[in-house]
N, C-alpha and C positions, 0 to 999 in steps of 0.2 A: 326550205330552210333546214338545215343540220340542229344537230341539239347542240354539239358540244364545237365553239371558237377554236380555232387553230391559236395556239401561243405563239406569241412575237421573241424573238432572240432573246429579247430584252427580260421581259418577265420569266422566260426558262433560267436566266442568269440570276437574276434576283433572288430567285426560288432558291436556288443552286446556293447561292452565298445565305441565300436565311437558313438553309439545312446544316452550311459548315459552320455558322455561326453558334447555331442551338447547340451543335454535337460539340467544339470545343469549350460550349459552358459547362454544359454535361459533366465534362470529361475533367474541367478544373474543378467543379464544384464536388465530384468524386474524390478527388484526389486530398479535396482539403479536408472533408470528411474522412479517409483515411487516415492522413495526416492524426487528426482530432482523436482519433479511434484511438491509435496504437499510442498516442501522448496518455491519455486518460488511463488506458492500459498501463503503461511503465508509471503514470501517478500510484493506480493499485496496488504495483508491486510495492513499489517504493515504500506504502504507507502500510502496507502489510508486515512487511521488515522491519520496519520502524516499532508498531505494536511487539513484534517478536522479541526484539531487545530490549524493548522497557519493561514484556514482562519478566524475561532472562534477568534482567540487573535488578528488580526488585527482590523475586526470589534470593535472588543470592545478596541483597541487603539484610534480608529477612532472616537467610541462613547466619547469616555474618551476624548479625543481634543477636539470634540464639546462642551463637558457639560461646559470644562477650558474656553474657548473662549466665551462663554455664560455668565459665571461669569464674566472674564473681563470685560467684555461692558459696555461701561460706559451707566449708566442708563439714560431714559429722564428726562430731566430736565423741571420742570413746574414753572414758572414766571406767576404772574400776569401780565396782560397785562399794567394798570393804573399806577403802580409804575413803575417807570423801573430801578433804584438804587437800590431797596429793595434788601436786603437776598431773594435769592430764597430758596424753599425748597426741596428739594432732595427725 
């Protein structure tokens, strides 16, 4: 008695098609994982850019408040010291 059966046509083919079967899961289930990867990657950039310009437009809200409030301010006022009724001048 032998150890090991001789395979039939049948089960070499079987075999054959469960091997191309696993490799083209493999091979889709690769791909969509790819896919997934390089999406979530361009989300990063996306959302990294995003942060960059909201904090770019606040600074420069920020600056833009200062310059307003800068203007506002009432300027100093210079008085001769001798008169003290006069017009002063601005």
């Amino acid at each position: 008695m032998s150890l090991f059966k001789r395979k039939t046509r049948a089960t070499r083919r079987a075999e054959a098609r469960a091997i191309k079967a696993k490799a083209k899961l493999e091979a889709r289930l690769a791909a969509k994982n790819d896919a997934r990867r390089i999406k979530a990657d361009h989300r990063a950039e996306t959302k990294a850019l995003r942060a960059q310009l909201r904090s770019q437009r606040n600074s420069d809200k920020a600056a833009v408040k200062v310059a307003e409030t800068q203007l506002r301010r009432p300027r100093k006022v210079s008085c001769s010291p001798p008169r003290e009724f006069a017009a002063c001048s601005r």
